[in-house]
C-alpha positions as CSV (number, residue, x, y, z in Angstrom):
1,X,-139.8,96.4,-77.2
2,X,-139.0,96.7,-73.4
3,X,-142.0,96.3,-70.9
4,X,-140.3,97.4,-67.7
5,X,-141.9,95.0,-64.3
6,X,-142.8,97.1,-61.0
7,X,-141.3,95.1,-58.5
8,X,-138.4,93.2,-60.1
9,X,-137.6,95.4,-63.6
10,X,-134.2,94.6,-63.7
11,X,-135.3,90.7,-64.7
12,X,-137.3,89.9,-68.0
13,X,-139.1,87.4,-69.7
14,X,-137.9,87.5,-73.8
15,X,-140.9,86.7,-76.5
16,X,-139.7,86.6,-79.8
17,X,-139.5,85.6,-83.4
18,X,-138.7,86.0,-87.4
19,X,-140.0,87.9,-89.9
20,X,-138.5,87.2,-93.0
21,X,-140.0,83.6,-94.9
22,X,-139.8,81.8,-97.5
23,X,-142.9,81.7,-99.3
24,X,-146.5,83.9,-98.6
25,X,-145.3,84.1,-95.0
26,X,-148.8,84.5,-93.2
27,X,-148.4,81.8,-91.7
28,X,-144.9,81.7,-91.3
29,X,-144.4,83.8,-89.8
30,X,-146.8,87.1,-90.1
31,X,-149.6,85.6,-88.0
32,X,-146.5,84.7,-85.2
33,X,-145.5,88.9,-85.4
34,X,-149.3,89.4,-85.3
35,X,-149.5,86.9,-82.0
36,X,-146.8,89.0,-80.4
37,X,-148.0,92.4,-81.5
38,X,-151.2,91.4,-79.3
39,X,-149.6,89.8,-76.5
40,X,-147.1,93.4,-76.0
41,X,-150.4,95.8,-76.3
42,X,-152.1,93.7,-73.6
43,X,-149.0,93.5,-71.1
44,X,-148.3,96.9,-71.7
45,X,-151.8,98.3,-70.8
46,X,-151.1,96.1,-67.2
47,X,-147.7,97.2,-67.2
48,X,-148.2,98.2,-63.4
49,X,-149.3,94.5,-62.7
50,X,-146.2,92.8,-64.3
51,X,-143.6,91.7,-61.9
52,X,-140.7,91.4,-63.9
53,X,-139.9,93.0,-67.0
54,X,-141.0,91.9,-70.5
55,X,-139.1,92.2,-73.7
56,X,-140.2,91.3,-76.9
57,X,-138.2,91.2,-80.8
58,X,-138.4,90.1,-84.0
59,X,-135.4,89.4,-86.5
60,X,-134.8,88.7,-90.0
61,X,-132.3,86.1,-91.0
62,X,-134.4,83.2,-89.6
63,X,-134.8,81.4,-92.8
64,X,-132.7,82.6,-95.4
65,X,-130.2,82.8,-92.4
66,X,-130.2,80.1,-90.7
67,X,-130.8,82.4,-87.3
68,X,-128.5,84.9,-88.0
69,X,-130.6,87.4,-86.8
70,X,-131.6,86.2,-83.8
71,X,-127.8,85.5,-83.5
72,X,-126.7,88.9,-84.1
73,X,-129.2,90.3,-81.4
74,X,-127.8,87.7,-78.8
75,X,-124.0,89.1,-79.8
76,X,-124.9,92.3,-79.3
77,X,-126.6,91.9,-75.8
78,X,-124.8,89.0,-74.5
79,X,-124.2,90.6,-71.6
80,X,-127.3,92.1,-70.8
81,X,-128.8,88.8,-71.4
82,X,-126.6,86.6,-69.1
83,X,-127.4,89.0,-66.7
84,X,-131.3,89.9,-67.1
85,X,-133.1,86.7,-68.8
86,X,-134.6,84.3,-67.2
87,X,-136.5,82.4,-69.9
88,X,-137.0,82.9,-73.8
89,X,-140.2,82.0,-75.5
90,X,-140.1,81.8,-79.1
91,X,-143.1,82.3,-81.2
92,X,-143.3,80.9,-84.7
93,X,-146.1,79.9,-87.2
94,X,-149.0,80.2,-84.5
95,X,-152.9,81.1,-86.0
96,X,-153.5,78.7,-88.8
97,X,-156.1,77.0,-90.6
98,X,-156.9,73.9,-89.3
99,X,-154.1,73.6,-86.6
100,X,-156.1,72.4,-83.6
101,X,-153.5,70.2,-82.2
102,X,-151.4,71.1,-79.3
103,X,-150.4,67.3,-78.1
104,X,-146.8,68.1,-78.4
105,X,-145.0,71.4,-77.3
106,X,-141.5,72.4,-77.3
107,X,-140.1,72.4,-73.4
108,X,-136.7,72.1,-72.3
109,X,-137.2,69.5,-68.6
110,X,-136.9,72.4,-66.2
111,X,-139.7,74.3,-67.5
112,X,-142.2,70.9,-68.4
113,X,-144.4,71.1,-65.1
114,X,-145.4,75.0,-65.7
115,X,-146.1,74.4,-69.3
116,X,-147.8,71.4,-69.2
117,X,-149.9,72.8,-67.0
118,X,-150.7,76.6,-68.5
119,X,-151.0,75.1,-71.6
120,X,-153.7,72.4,-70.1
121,X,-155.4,75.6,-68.5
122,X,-155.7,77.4,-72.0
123,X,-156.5,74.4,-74.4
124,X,-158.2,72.2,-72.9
125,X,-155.7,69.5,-73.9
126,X,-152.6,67.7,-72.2
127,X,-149.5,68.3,-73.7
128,X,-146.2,65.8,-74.3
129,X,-143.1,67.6,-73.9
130,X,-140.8,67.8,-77.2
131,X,-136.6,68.4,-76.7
132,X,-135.9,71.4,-78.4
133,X,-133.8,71.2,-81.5
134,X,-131.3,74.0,-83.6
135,X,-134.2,76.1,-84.9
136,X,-136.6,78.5,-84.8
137,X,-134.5,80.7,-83.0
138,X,-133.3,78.5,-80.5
139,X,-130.0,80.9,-80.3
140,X,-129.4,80.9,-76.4
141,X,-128.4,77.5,-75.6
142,X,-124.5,78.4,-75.3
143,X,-125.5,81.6,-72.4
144,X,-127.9,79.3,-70.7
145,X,-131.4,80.2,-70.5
146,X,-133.9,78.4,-70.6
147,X,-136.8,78.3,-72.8
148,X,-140.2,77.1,-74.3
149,X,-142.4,77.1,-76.9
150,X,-141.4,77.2,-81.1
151,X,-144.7,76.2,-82.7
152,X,-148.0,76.2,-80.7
153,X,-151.0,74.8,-82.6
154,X,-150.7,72.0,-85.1
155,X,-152.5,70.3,-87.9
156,X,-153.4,67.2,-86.3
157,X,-151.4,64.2,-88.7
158,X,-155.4,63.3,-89.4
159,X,-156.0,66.5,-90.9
160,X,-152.9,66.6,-92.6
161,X,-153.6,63.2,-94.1
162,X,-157.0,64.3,-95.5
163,X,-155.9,68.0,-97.4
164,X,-153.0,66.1,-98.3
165,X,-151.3,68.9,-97.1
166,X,-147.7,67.2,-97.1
167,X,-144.8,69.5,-97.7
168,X,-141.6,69.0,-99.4
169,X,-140.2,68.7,-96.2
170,X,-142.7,65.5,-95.1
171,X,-145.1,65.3,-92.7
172,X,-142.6,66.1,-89.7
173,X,-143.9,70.3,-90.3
174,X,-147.7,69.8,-89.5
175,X,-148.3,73.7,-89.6
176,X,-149.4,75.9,-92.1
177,X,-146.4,76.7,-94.2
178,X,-147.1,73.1,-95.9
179,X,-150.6,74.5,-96.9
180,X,-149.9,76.5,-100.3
181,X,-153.3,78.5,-100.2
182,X,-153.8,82.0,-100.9
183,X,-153.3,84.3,-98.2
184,X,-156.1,84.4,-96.0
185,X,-156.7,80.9,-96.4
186,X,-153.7,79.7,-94.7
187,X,-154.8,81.7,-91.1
188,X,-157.3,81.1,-88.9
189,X,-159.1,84.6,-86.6
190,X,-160.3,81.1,-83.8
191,X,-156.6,79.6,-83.8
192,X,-154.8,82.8,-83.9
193,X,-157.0,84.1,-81.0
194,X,-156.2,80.9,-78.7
195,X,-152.4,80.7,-79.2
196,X,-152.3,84.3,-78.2
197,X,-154.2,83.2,-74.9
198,X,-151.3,81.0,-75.1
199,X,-148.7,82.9,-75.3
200,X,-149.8,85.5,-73.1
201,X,-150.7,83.3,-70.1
202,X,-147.2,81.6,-70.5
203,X,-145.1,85.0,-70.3
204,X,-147.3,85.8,-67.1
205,X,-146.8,82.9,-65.1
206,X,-143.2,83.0,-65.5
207,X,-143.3,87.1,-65.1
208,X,-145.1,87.4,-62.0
209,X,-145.0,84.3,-60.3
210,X,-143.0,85.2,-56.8
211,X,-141.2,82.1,-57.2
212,X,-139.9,81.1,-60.6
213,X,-141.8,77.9,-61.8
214,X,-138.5,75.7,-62.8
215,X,-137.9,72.4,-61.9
216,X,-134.6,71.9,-62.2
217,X,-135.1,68.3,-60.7
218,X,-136.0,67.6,-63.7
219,X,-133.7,68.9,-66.0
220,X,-130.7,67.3,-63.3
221,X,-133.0,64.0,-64.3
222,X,-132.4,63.7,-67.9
223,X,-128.7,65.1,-68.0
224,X,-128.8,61.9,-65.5
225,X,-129.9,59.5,-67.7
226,X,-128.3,60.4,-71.2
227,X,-125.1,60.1,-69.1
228,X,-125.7,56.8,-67.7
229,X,-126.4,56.2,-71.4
230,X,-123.0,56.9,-72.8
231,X,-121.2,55.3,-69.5
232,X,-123.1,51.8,-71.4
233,X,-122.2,52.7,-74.2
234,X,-118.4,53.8,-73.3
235,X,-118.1,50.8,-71.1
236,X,-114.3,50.1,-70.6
237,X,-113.2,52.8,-72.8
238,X,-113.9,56.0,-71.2
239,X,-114.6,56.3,-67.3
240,X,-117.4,58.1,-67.1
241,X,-118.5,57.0,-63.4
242,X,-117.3,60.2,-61.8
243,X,-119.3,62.0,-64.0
244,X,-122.5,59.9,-63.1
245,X,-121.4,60.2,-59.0
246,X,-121.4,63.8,-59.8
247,X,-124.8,64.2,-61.1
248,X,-126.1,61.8,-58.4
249,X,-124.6,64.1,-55.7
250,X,-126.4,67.5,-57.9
251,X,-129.3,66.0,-57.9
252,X,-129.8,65.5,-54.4
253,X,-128.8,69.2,-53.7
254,X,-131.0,70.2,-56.3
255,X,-134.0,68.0,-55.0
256,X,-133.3,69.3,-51.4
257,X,-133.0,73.3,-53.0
258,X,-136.1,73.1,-54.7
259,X,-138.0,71.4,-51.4
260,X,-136.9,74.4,-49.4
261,X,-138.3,76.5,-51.8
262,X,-141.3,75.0,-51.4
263,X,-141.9,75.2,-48.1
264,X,-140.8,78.6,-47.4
265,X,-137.4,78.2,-46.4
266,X,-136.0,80.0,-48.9
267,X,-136.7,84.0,-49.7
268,X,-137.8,83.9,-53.5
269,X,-135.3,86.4,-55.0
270,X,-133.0,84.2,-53.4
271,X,-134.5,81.2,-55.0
272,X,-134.9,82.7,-58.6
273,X,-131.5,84.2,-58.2
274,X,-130.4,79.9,-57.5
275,X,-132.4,78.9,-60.2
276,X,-130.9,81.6,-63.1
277,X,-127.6,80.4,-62.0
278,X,-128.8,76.7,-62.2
279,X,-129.8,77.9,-65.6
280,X,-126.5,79.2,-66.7
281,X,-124.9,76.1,-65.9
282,X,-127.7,73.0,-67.3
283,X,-128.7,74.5,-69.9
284,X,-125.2,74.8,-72.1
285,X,-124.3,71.1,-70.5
286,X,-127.6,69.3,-71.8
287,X,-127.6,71.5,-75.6
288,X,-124.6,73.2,-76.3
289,X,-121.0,72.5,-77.1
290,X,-119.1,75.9,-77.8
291,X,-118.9,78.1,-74.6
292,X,-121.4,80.7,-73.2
293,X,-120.4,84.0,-75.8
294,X,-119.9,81.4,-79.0
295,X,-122.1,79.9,-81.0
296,X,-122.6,76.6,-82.8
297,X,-123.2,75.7,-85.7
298,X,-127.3,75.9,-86.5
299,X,-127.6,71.9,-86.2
300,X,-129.4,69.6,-83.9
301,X,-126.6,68.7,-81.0
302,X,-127.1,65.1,-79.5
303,X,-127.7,65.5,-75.8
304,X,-125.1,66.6,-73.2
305,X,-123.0,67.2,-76.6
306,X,-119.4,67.5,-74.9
307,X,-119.8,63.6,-74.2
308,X,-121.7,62.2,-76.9
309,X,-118.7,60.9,-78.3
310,X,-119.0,58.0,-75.9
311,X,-121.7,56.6,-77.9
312,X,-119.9,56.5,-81.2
Protein backbone atom coordinates (compact mmCIF):
# COMPACT_ATOMS: atom_id res chain seq x y z
CA UNK A 1 0.00 0.00 0.00
CA UNK A 2 1.30 3.39 -1.30
CA UNK A 3 0.34 6.64 0.76
CA UNK A 4 1.46 9.27 -1.64
CA UNK A 5 3.08 12.78 0.74
CA UNK A 6 1.77 16.35 -0.53
CA UNK A 7 4.87 18.10 -0.60
CA UNK A 8 7.72 15.62 -1.13
CA UNK A 9 5.68 12.30 -2.74
CA UNK A 10 8.40 11.14 -4.57
CA UNK A 11 10.30 10.06 -0.99
CA UNK A 12 8.69 7.44 1.48
CA UNK A 13 8.95 6.08 4.64
CA UNK A 14 8.52 1.81 4.29
CA UNK A 15 6.43 0.03 7.38
CA UNK A 16 6.42 -3.45 7.04
CA UNK A 17 6.40 -7.09 8.05
CA UNK A 18 5.53 -11.12 7.76
CA UNK A 19 2.70 -12.98 7.72
CA UNK A 20 3.36 -16.36 7.58
CA UNK A 21 4.51 -18.10 11.33
CA UNK A 22 5.23 -20.88 12.83
CA UNK A 23 2.88 -21.78 15.38
CA UNK A 24 -0.81 -19.84 16.33
CA UNK A 25 0.70 -16.71 14.82
CA UNK A 26 -1.35 -13.96 16.80
CA UNK A 27 1.25 -12.92 18.19
CA UNK A 28 3.62 -13.53 15.67
CA UNK A 29 2.82 -11.98 13.67
CA UNK A 30 -1.17 -11.36 13.15
CA UNK A 31 -1.27 -8.69 15.89
CA UNK A 32 2.09 -7.01 13.96
CA UNK A 33 -0.36 -6.98 10.41
CA UNK A 34 -3.14 -5.84 12.78
CA UNK A 35 -0.62 -2.81 14.15
CA UNK A 36 -0.02 -1.88 10.57
CA UNK A 37 -3.47 -2.29 9.19
CA UNK A 38 -4.23 0.66 11.95
CA UNK A 39 -1.37 2.71 11.49
CA UNK A 40 -2.18 2.87 7.17
CA UNK A 41 -6.07 3.75 7.87
CA UNK A 42 -4.96 6.60 10.15
CA UNK A 43 -2.19 8.03 7.73
CA UNK A 44 -4.34 7.60 5.04
CA UNK A 45 -7.34 9.65 6.43
CA UNK A 46 -4.40 12.67 6.93
CA UNK A 47 -2.98 11.81 3.75
CA UNK A 48 -3.06 15.70 2.87
CA UNK A 49 -0.95 16.32 6.14
CA UNK A 50 1.91 13.76 5.27
CA UNK A 51 5.00 15.21 3.90
CA UNK A 52 6.52 12.44 2.32
CA UNK A 53 5.07 9.42 1.07
CA UNK A 54 4.21 6.28 3.06
CA UNK A 55 4.44 2.73 1.91
CA UNK A 56 3.49 -0.15 3.81
CA UNK A 57 3.86 -4.38 2.96
CA UNK A 58 3.70 -7.58 4.32
CA UNK A 59 5.45 -10.77 2.99
CA UNK A 60 5.40 -14.44 3.45
CA UNK A 61 8.68 -16.36 3.62
CA UNK A 62 9.81 -14.74 6.92
CA UNK A 63 10.00 -17.78 8.90
CA UNK A 64 9.79 -20.71 6.90
CA UNK A 65 12.01 -18.53 4.53
CA UNK A 66 14.41 -17.16 6.15
CA UNK A 67 13.27 -13.59 4.60
CA UNK A 68 12.77 -14.65 1.31
CA UNK A 69 9.91 -12.63 0.90
CA UNK A 70 10.86 -9.58 2.06
CA UNK A 71 13.97 -10.45 -0.23
CA UNK A 72 12.01 -11.01 -3.24
CA UNK A 73 10.16 -7.57 -2.81
CA UNK A 74 13.58 -5.69 -2.32
CA UNK A 75 14.78 -7.59 -5.88
CA UNK A 76 12.00 -6.57 -7.49
CA UNK A 77 12.10 -2.81 -6.50
CA UNK A 78 15.73 -2.36 -5.99
CA UNK A 79 15.70 0.38 -7.88
CA UNK A 80 12.82 2.15 -6.86
CA UNK A 81 14.05 1.74 -3.39
CA UNK A 82 17.71 3.08 -3.78
CA UNK A 83 16.05 5.82 -5.14
CA UNK A 84 12.81 6.66 -2.98
CA UNK A 85 13.51 5.16 0.71
CA UNK A 86 14.73 6.91 3.20
CA UNK A 87 14.12 4.66 6.22
CA UNK A 88 12.47 1.10 6.80
CA UNK A 89 10.58 0.26 9.99
CA UNK A 90 9.86 -3.18 10.50
CA UNK A 91 7.02 -4.34 12.64
CA UNK A 92 7.01 -7.80 14.16
CA UNK A 93 5.24 -9.42 17.18
CA UNK A 94 3.86 -6.01 18.74
CA UNK A 95 0.36 -6.31 21.06
CA UNK A 96 0.99 -9.10 23.53
CA UNK A 97 0.10 -10.22 26.80
CA UNK A 98 2.08 -9.04 29.32
CA UNK A 99 4.82 -7.31 27.20
CA UNK A 100 5.18 -3.95 28.99
CA UNK A 101 8.88 -3.57 28.48
CA UNK A 102 10.28 -1.34 25.95
CA UNK A 103 13.99 -0.82 27.70
CA UNK A 104 15.66 -2.01 24.60
CA UNK A 105 14.66 -1.12 20.90
CA UNK A 106 16.20 -2.04 17.73
CA UNK A 107 18.13 1.32 16.24
CA UNK A 108 20.83 1.36 13.79
CA UNK A 109 23.33 4.80 15.51
CA UNK A 110 22.08 7.29 12.95
CA UNK A 111 18.58 7.06 13.82
CA UNK A 112 19.19 6.55 18.00
CA UNK A 113 18.47 10.32 18.96
CA UNK A 114 14.88 10.38 17.10
CA UNK A 115 13.90 7.09 18.57
CA UNK A 116 15.02 7.33 21.79
CA UNK A 117 13.27 10.23 22.01
CA UNK A 118 9.54 9.37 20.20
CA UNK A 119 9.63 6.30 21.83
CA UNK A 120 10.28 8.19 25.45
CA UNK A 121 7.25 10.53 24.25
CA UNK A 122 4.93 7.50 23.72
CA UNK A 123 5.86 5.16 26.69
CA UNK A 124 6.78 6.81 29.24
CA UNK A 125 10.09 4.88 29.40
CA UNK A 126 13.80 5.46 28.12
CA UNK A 127 14.95 3.20 25.79
CA UNK A 128 18.69 1.47 25.19
CA UNK A 129 19.49 1.17 21.72
CA UNK A 130 20.00 -2.55 20.33
CA UNK A 131 22.38 -3.23 16.89
CA UNK A 132 20.22 -4.69 14.52
CA UNK A 133 20.90 -8.24 13.59
CA UNK A 134 19.91 -10.70 10.20
CA UNK A 135 16.26 -10.91 10.97
CA UNK A 136 12.97 -9.89 11.06
CA UNK A 137 13.23 -8.60 7.84
CA UNK A 138 16.25 -6.78 8.08
CA UNK A 139 16.70 -7.22 4.05
CA UNK A 140 18.04 -3.71 3.15
CA UNK A 141 21.35 -3.51 4.64
CA UNK A 142 23.32 -4.27 1.20
CA UNK A 143 21.12 -0.89 -0.74
CA UNK A 144 21.69 1.21 2.41
CA UNK A 145 18.86 2.41 4.18
CA UNK A 146 18.54 2.87 7.26
CA UNK A 147 16.15 1.52 9.68
CA UNK A 148 14.47 0.98 13.11
CA UNK A 149 12.34 -0.92 15.05
CA UNK A 150 11.86 -5.16 14.89
CA UNK A 151 10.04 -5.91 18.11
CA UNK A 152 8.40 -3.04 20.22
CA UNK A 153 6.98 -4.16 23.57
CA UNK A 154 8.55 -6.94 25.60
CA UNK A 155 7.87 -9.34 28.52
CA UNK A 156 9.98 -7.79 31.05
CA UNK A 157 12.74 -10.94 31.97
CA UNK A 158 10.64 -10.66 35.54
CA UNK A 159 7.56 -11.55 33.97
CA UNK A 160 9.07 -14.02 31.97
CA UNK A 161 10.74 -15.60 34.98
CA UNK A 162 7.35 -15.87 36.85
CA UNK A 163 4.90 -17.63 33.80
CA UNK A 164 7.90 -19.49 33.18
CA UNK A 165 7.27 -18.53 29.78
CA UNK A 166 10.78 -19.73 28.44
CA UNK A 167 10.86 -20.88 24.89
CA UNK A 168 12.82 -23.41 23.11
CA UNK A 169 14.77 -20.77 21.91
CA UNK A 170 15.74 -19.43 25.71
CA UNK A 171 14.97 -16.48 27.25
CA UNK A 172 16.79 -14.20 24.55
CA UNK A 173 12.81 -13.97 22.68
CA UNK A 174 10.96 -12.17 25.61
CA UNK A 175 7.66 -11.73 23.35
CA UNK A 176 4.74 -13.59 23.01
CA UNK A 177 5.58 -16.35 20.56
CA UNK A 178 7.26 -18.19 23.82
CA UNK A 179 3.70 -17.98 25.47
CA UNK A 180 1.79 -21.29 24.05
CA UNK A 181 -1.72 -20.01 25.06
CA UNK A 182 -4.76 -20.21 23.13
CA UNK A 183 -5.38 -17.51 20.88
CA UNK A 184 -6.70 -14.64 22.42
CA UNK A 185 -4.62 -15.24 25.36
CA UNK A 186 -1.44 -14.57 23.79
CA UNK A 187 -2.69 -10.61 22.71
CA UNK A 188 -3.27 -7.89 24.60
CA UNK A 189 -6.27 -4.78 23.21
CA UNK A 190 -3.85 -2.13 26.10
CA UNK A 191 -0.36 -3.31 24.42
CA UNK A 192 -1.51 -3.56 21.03
CA UNK A 193 -3.13 -0.08 21.22
CA UNK A 194 0.23 1.57 22.60
CA UNK A 195 2.73 -0.03 20.04
CA UNK A 196 0.43 1.28 17.39
CA UNK A 197 0.86 4.84 19.07
CA UNK A 198 4.31 3.67 18.55
CA UNK A 199 4.52 2.92 15.43
CA UNK A 200 2.52 5.59 14.05
CA UNK A 201 4.31 8.45 15.84
CA UNK A 202 7.68 6.99 14.59
CA UNK A 203 6.69 6.91 10.68
CA UNK A 204 5.50 10.66 11.28
CA UNK A 205 8.45 12.18 12.67
CA UNK A 206 10.54 10.76 10.02
CA UNK A 207 7.64 11.56 7.32
CA UNK A 208 7.08 15.06 7.88
CA UNK A 209 9.86 16.42 9.77
CA UNK A 210 11.36 19.23 7.26
CA UNK A 211 14.66 18.05 8.14
CA UNK A 212 15.32 14.32 8.31
CA UNK A 213 16.09 13.43 12.05
CA UNK A 214 19.57 11.36 11.32
CA UNK A 215 22.55 11.73 12.99
CA UNK A 216 24.92 10.44 11.05
CA UNK A 217 27.59 11.69 13.68
CA UNK A 218 26.79 9.01 15.20
CA UNK A 219 26.70 6.26 12.93
CA UNK A 220 30.45 7.83 11.54
CA UNK A 221 31.11 7.24 15.58
CA UNK A 222 30.76 3.55 15.84
CA UNK A 223 32.14 2.58 12.33
CA UNK A 224 34.99 4.70 14.17
CA UNK A 225 35.45 2.70 16.96
CA UNK A 226 34.92 -1.02 15.61
CA UNK A 227 37.72 0.08 13.27
CA UNK A 228 40.08 1.22 15.76
CA UNK A 229 39.12 -2.18 17.18
CA UNK A 230 40.44 -4.41 14.52
CA UNK A 231 43.55 -1.89 13.87
CA UNK A 232 44.43 -3.51 17.86
CA UNK A 233 43.58 -6.37 17.03
CA UNK A 234 45.47 -6.44 13.45
CA UNK A 235 48.46 -4.79 14.97
CA UNK A 236 51.50 -5.43 12.64
CA UNK A 237 49.62 -7.56 10.29
CA UNK A 238 47.33 -5.45 8.44
CA UNK A 239 47.72 -1.52 8.17
CA UNK A 240 44.64 -0.34 8.93
CA UNK A 241 45.70 3.38 9.92
CA UNK A 242 44.53 4.84 6.66
CA UNK A 243 41.44 3.47 7.17
CA UNK A 244 41.11 5.06 10.73
CA UNK A 245 42.64 8.67 9.19
CA UNK A 246 39.90 8.30 6.88
CA UNK A 247 37.05 8.01 9.14
CA UNK A 248 38.67 10.72 11.44
CA UNK A 249 38.69 13.09 8.42
CA UNK A 250 34.56 11.84 7.62
CA UNK A 251 33.73 12.48 10.78
CA UNK A 252 34.66 15.93 10.99
CA UNK A 253 32.85 16.67 7.64
CA UNK A 254 30.01 14.86 8.79
CA UNK A 255 30.01 16.80 12.35
CA UNK A 256 30.49 20.19 10.47
CA UNK A 257 27.37 18.93 7.68
CA UNK A 258 25.06 18.12 10.35
CA UNK A 259 25.96 21.63 12.32
CA UNK A 260 24.99 23.58 9.28
CA UNK A 261 21.94 21.83 9.18
CA UNK A 262 21.20 22.97 12.22
CA UNK A 263 21.55 26.22 12.08
CA UNK A 264 20.01 26.97 8.89
CA UNK A 265 22.70 26.90 6.56
CA UNK A 266 21.67 24.36 4.70
CA UNK A 267 18.14 24.19 2.59
CA UNK A 268 16.47 20.83 3.91
CA UNK A 269 15.88 18.93 0.68
CA UNK A 270 19.44 19.66 0.26
CA UNK A 271 20.22 18.22 3.66
CA UNK A 272 17.87 15.05 3.41
CA UNK A 273 19.14 14.62 -0.13
CA UNK A 274 23.11 14.59 1.95
CA UNK A 275 21.84 12.38 4.38
CA UNK A 276 20.12 9.49 1.88
CA UNK A 277 23.30 9.52 0.21
CA UNK A 278 25.23 9.30 3.61
CA UNK A 279 22.77 6.43 4.01
CA UNK A 280 23.69 4.62 0.88
CA UNK A 281 27.16 4.63 1.73
CA UNK A 282 27.25 3.80 6.12
CA UNK A 283 24.83 1.72 6.13
CA UNK A 284 26.25 -1.37 3.75
CA UNK A 285 29.96 -0.42 5.32
CA UNK A 286 28.83 -0.90 9.10
CA UNK A 287 26.24 -4.32 8.16
CA UNK A 288 26.75 -5.68 4.95
CA UNK A 289 29.37 -7.48 2.94
CA UNK A 290 27.97 -8.35 -0.64
CA UNK A 291 27.36 -5.14 -2.73
CA UNK A 292 24.20 -2.82 -2.91
CA UNK A 293 21.70 -5.31 -5.52
CA UNK A 294 23.12 -8.71 -3.68
CA UNK A 295 22.29 -10.18 -0.77
CA UNK A 296 23.84 -12.11 2.10
CA UNK A 297 23.41 -14.85 3.50
CA UNK A 298 20.38 -14.37 6.43
CA UNK A 299 23.13 -14.45 9.36
CA UNK A 300 24.27 -11.96 11.91
CA UNK A 301 27.45 -10.05 10.15
CA UNK A 302 30.09 -8.81 12.73
CA UNK A 303 30.46 -5.08 12.32
CA UNK A 304 32.00 -3.25 9.39
CA UNK A 305 32.01 -7.01 7.98
CA UNK A 306 34.55 -6.30 4.96
CA UNK A 307 37.30 -5.93 7.77
CA UNK A 308 36.33 -8.16 10.51
CA UNK A 309 38.84 -10.48 9.40
CA UNK A 310 41.40 -8.37 11.28
CA UNK A 311 40.14 -9.62 14.49
CA UNK A 312 40.51 -13.32 13.75
Amino acid sequence: MDIEGAIEPDRFVFLHGHYDSWEVGVGDNGTGNACMLEVARVLWQMRGKLRRSVRIARWPGHSTGRHGGSTWYLNAHAADFAKRCIVQMNCDSPGCRLATDYSAITMMPETVEAVTALVERVTGQKPAPKRPNRSSDYTFYNIGISGAFMASSMMPGVEVEKQRLASRRGLRRQHCVAYRGRHMEVADRGVLSKDIALYLEAVLSFANAAALPFDFRAAVNEISGVVDAYVRAAGHRLDLGPVARALEELGGKVAAFHKSVAEGKIPSRTANEAMRELSRALVPLNYARDGPYEQDPPVTLPPVPLLSVAAI
